[in-house]
N, C-alpha and C positions, 0 to 999 in steps of 0.2 A: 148683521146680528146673528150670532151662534144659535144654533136650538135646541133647548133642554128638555127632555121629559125629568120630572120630577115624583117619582112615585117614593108615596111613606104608608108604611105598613100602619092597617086601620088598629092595632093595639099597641106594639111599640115603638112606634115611629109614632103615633099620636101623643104618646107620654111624653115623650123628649121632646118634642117641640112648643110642646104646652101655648103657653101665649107670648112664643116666639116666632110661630111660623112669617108674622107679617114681615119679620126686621129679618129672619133668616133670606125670604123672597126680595126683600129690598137689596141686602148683600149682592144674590144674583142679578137681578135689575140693572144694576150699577157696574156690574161685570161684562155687560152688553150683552143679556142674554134672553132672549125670548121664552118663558115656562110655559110651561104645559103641566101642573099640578096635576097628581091624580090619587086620591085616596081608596087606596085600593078596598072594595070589602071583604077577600079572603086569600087567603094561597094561592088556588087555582085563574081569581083574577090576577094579581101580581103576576101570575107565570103567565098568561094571554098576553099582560099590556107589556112587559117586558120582551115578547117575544118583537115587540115595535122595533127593537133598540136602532134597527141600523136605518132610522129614519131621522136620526137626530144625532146631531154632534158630541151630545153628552148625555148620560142617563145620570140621575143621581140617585141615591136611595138613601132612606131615612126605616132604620129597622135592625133588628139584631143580625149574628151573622150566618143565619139564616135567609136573610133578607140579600145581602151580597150576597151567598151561593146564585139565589136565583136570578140577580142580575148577571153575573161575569158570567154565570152557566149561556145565559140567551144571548150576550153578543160574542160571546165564543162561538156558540155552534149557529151564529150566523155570518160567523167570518168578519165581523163588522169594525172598523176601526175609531170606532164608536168610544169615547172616553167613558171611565165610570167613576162618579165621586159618589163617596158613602159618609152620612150622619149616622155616625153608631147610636143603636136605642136599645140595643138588650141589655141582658144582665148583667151577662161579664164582659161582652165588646173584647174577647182578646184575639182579634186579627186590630183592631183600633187603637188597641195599647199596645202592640207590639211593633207596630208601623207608628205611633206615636201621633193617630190623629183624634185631636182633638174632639173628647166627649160628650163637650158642649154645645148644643148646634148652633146656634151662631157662631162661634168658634172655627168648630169644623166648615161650614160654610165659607168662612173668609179664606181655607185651608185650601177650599177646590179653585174659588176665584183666583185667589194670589201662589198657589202649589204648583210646583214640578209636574210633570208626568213622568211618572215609573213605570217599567214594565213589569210585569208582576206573573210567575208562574202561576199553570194551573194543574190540577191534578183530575186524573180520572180513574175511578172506581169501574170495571166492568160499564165504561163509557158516562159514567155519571159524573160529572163536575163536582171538584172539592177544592174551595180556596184556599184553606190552611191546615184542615188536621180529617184524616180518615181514622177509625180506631174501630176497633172490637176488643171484647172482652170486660174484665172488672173496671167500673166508673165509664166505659165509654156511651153507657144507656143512658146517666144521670140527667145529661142535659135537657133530652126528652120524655124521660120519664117524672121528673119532676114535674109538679104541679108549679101551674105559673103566679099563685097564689102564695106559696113560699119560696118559689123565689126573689118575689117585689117585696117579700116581707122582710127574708133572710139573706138575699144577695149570695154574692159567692159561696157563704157557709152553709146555703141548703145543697148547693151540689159537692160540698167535702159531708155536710151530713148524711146525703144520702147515699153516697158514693161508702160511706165508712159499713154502712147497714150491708154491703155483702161482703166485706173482705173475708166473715169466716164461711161464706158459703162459696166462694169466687170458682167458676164454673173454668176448668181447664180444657182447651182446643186441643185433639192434636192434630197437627200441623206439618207441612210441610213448605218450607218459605224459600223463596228461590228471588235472587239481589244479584246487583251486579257484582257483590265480590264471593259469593257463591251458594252456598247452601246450609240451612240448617233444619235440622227436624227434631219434635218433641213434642211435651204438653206446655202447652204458653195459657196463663192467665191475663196479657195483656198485648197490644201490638198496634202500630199507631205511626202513621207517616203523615209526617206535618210540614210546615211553611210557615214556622210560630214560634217566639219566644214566650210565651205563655196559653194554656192549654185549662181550661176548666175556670178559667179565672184567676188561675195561680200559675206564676212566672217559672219556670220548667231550667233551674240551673243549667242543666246537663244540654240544653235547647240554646245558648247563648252565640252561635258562631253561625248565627243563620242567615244564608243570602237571598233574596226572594227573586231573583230573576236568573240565576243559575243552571237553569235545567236539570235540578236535585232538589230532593226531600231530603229530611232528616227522616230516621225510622228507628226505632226502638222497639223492641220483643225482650217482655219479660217472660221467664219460665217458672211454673209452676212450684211455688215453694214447698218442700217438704217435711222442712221442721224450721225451728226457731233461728237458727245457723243462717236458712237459706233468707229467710225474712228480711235480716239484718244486714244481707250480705247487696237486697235488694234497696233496702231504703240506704245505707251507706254509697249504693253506686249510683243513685240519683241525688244526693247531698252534695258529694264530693266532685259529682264528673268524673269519675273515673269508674266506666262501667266494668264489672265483676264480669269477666266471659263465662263464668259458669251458670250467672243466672239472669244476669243484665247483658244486650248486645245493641249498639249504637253506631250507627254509621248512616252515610249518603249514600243515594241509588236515585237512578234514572227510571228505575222500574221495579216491581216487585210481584212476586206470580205467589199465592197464597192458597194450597191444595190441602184439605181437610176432609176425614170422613162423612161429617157430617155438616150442614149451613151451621153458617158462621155468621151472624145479626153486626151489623157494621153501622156507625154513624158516620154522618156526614157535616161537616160542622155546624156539629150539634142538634143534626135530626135524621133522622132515623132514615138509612139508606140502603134498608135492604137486607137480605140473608143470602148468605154462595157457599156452598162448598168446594169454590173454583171462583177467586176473586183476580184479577187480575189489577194493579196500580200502573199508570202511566203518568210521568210527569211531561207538560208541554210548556217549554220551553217559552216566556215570555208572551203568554198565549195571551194577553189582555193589556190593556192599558189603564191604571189609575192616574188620580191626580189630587195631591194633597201637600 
């Protein structure tokens, strides 16, 4: 019999599982799996009991994607060949909709029992784990800075509402960004290395051609728009896919070195991970195992 810990985050992993948890644990039951439920009471416990991971065949987690960082963060930096299945419970779930698992949890439950195993990139911020999207700049705060109150109210629309509240004040970096096809420097309002066809809750066109176990990111730096020209030149190059080298720049990279005068406040998917004047991105290569 396999050994499960099953940790769900005590506010949104308790929503989504409502008064399914009994039929969701029967699912794995019947999968030949020994659980170990644990209801985590905060962050700092989730990142203790996770730190467990490499004593069990499978972690699962039930929680936003918030919740998977801190799982694939602890059996990565414990080397551990540790499986990880995830019950999406946040907002927008877009590492769950873009791998296509199911947001239902008995659903997804049946997805870990009966699913593949994938290898599954992972990315590191100045050694911090990031499953799907690292970002700074305009809309990359939204996710954390919103109140969790409008988001259970308004869903996806509170983080384009409040995301829309700075675009006329959107604070410009400048930057010096160093990739592996070479260099650019300027003032950028936006910049973002993901492992995601969708980003904020909203499906990312220009994001469509994405491999998740490649040992590449997709990366995107927007620049500074300085009049109406440059605005239209940015939202036509993310409509279209066809980024504007003048003010939109899109490509893969195995790495990405990020040198600014000043801290540069970074999310992590989707929480808040940190400020550098000196970020450095590394992607590792199949550094995880899911299963769905």
């Amino acid at each position: 019999m396999k050994k499960m810990l099953f940790l769900i985050n005590p506010v949104s992993g308790k929503l989504v599982l409502n008064d399914s948890l009994m039929e969701v644990i029967e699912v794995f039951a019947n999968g030949d799996y020994e659980i170990n439920v644990r209801l985590t009471k905060n962050k700092d416990d989730m990142i203790e009991t996770a730190k467990n991971a490499d004593q069990y065949d499978i972690v699962v987690c039930c929680g936003g994607d918030g919740t998977l960082n801190i799982v694939a963060g602890a059996v990565y930096e414990k080397g551990a060949d540790t499986l990880i299945g995830y019950i999406p419970g946040g907002t927008t779930n877009d590492f769950a909709n873009s791998r296509r698992i199911d947001t239902v949890a008995v659903g997804a439950a049946k997805q870990i029992v009966e699913g593949k195993i994938r290898d599954t990139d992972l990315g590191l911020l100045n050694g911090l784990p990031f499953v799907y999207v690292a970002a700074f700049g305009m809309f990359s705060d939204v996710s954390y800075m919103t109140s969790r109150e409008l988001k259970q109210n308004l869903g996806h629309a509170a983080y384009l509402l409040e995301g829309l509240k700075s675009i006329g004040t959107a604070k410009p970096y400048n930057a010096r960004i160093i990739y592996d096809g070479g260099i650019i420097e300027g003032d950028f309002i936006y910049g973002m290395v993901s492992n995601s066809r969708r980003v904020g809750g909203f499906e990312m066109p220009i994001m469509q051609n994405v491999l998740y176990d490649d040992g590449e990111m997709e990366m995107l730096i927007v620049r500074h728009p300085k009049s109406a020209a440059d605005i239209q030149k940015i939202i036509n190059s993310l409509v279209t896919q066809t980024p504007d080298d003048s003010m939109v720049y899109m490509f893969k990279t195995t790495k990405a070195h990020i040198e600014s005068i000043e801290d540069i406040p970074w999310s992590l998917d989707g929480e808040y991970g940190g400020s550098y004047a000196d970020a450095v991105i590394e992607v590792k290569e199949a550094a995880v195992k899911m299963i769905f």
